[in-house]
C-alpha positions as CSV (number, residue, x, y, z in Angstrom):
1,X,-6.5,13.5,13.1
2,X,-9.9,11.9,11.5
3,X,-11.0,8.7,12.4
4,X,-13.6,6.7,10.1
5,X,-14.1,3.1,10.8
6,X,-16.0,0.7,9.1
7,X,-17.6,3.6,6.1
8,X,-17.5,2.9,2.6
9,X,-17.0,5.3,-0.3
10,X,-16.3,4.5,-4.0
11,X,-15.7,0.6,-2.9
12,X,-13.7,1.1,-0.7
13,X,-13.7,0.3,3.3
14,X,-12.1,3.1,4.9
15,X,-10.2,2.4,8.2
16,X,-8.9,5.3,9.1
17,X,-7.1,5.9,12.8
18,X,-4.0,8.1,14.1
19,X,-1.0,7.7,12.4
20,X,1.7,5.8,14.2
21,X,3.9,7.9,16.7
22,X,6.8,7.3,14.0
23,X,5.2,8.3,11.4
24,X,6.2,12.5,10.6
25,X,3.2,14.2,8.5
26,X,5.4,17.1,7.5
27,X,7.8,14.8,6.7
28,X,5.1,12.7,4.8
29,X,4.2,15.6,2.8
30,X,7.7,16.4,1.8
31,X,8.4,13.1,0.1
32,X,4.9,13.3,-1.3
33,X,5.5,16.2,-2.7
34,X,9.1,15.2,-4.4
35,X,8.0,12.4,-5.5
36,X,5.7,14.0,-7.8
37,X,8.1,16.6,-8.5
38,X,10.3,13.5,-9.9
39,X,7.7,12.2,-11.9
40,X,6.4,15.2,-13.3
41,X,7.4,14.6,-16.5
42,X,5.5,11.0,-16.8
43,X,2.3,12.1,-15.4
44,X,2.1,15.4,-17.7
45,X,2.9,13.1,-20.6
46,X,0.0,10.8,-19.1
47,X,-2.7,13.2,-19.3
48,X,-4.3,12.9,-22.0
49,X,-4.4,9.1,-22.0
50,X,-8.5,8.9,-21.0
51,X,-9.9,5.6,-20.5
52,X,-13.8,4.8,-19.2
53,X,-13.5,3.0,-15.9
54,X,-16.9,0.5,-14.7
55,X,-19.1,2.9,-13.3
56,X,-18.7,4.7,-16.4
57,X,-16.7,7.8,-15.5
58,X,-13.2,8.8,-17.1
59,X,-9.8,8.3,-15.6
60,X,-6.4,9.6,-17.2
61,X,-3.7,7.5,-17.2
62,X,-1.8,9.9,-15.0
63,X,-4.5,9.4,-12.2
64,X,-3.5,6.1,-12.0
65,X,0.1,6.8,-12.3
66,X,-0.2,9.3,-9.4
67,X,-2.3,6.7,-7.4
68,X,0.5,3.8,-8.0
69,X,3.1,6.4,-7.3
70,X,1.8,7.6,-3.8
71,X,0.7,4.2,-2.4
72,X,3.7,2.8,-2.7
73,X,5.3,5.3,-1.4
74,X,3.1,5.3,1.7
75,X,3.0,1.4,1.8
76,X,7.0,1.2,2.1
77,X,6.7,4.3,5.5
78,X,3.8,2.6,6.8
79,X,3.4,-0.4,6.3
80,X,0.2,-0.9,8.2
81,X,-2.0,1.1,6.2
């Protein structure tokens, strides 16, 4: 697993360690990927929805939809993150 402690990028601080022992990657990746499966429909219709972020660059409204989407998914199977 990667560790990074205490390294920024983009704004954020990035704290990265092990994953809990409970915590299943496969099993992770599964649910990640259904859950976009489920959604597909939203973030396709999303696409094309462009707005200009701070710093100047673009960002679609399904990139925000698909960053809402998977951290709440991993907030509610670890909630430590």
């Amino acid at each position: 697993m990667c560790r990074v402690h205490g390294r920024k990028r983009g704004g954020h601080d990035l704290r990265w360690t092990d994953p809990p022992n409970d915590v299943q990657p496969r099993a992770l990746m599964r649910g990640l990927m259904e859950l976009i499966r489920t959604n597909y429909e939203a973030i396709e219709a999303a696409r094309y929805d462009i707005s200009i972020k701070t710093d100047g660059s673009p960002v679609t409204a399904a990139d925000v939809l698909i960053e809402n989407l998977i951290r709440t998914y991993l907030a509610k199977r670890i909630p430590q993150l």
